[in-house]
N, C-alpha and C positions, 0 to 999 in steps of 0.2 A: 601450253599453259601449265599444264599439269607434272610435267617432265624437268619444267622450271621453278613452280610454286607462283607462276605469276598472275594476282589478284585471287588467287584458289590456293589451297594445303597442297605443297606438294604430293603427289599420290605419283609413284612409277606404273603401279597396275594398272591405272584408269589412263595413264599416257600410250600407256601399252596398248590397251583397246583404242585409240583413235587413232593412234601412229598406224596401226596393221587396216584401220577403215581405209585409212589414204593411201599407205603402199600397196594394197591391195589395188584399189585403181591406179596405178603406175607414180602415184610421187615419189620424185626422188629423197628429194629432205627426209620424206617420211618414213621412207626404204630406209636409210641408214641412220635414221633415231633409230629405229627400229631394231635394226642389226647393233646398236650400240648397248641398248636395253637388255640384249639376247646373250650377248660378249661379257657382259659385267655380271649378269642375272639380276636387273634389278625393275621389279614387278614382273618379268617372267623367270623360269626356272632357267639356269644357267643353263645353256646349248650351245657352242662352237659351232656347230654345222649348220644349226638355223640363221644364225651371225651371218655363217658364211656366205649362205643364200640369200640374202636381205644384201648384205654390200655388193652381192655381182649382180644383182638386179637394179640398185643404185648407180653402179657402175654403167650398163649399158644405158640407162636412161641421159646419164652425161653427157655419157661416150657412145651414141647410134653408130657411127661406122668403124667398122673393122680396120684395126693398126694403127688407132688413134690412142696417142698414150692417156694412160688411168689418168685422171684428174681424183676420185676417189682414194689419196693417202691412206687415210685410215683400213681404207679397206683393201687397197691393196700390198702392204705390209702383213694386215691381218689375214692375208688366202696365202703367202709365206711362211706364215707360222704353221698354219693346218696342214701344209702340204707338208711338213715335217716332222709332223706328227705331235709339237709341241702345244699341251691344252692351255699353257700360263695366259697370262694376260697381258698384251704389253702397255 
C-alpha cells in the first residue's frame, strides 16, 4: 500500500518497515520489495549488498531446491552486477 500510494500518501519508509516485518518472516514478495527499496534507496539509505541479500533470500524462497533455475530476474542480473563490482543501477 504504502510502496504504491494505494488509498495512503505514498511513504517508501513506512513500506520499508512492513516490507522488512514480512521478509523477516520468509515472504518472498516481500523479500524483494524489499531488496528493490534497498537497490534504488528509496525510504532506506541506498546499500547494494543489503539488495543483495534480500533478493537471494527472495530467491531461495521461490527456488527451495538446489539447481533449479532463478525465477528471480530482477535479482538475478542484480548478484551480476555486484560480483563485478559494478554499484550503478540497472
Amino acid at each position: 500500500l504504502y510502496g504504491h500510494g494505494l488509498g495512503v500518501a505514498r511513504d517508501f519508509q513506512m513500506a520499508a518497515q512492513w516490507y522488512r516485518r514480512a521478509a523477516e518472516q520468509g515472504h518472498a514478495a516481500a523479500q524483494n520489495n524489499l531488496a528493490h527499496l534497498y537497490l534504488n534507496g528509496e525510504g532506506v539509505a541506498r546499500d547494494p549488498r543489503e539488495a543483495q541479500k534480500w533478493f537471494e533470500r527472495a530467491t531461495r524462497q521461490a527456488n527451495p531446491s538446489p539447481g533449479t533455475p532463478n525465477r528471480n530476474a530482477s535479482g538475478a542480473v542484480f548478484f551480476g552486477i555486484v560480483e563485478k563490482g559494478d554499484s550503478h543501477v540497472v
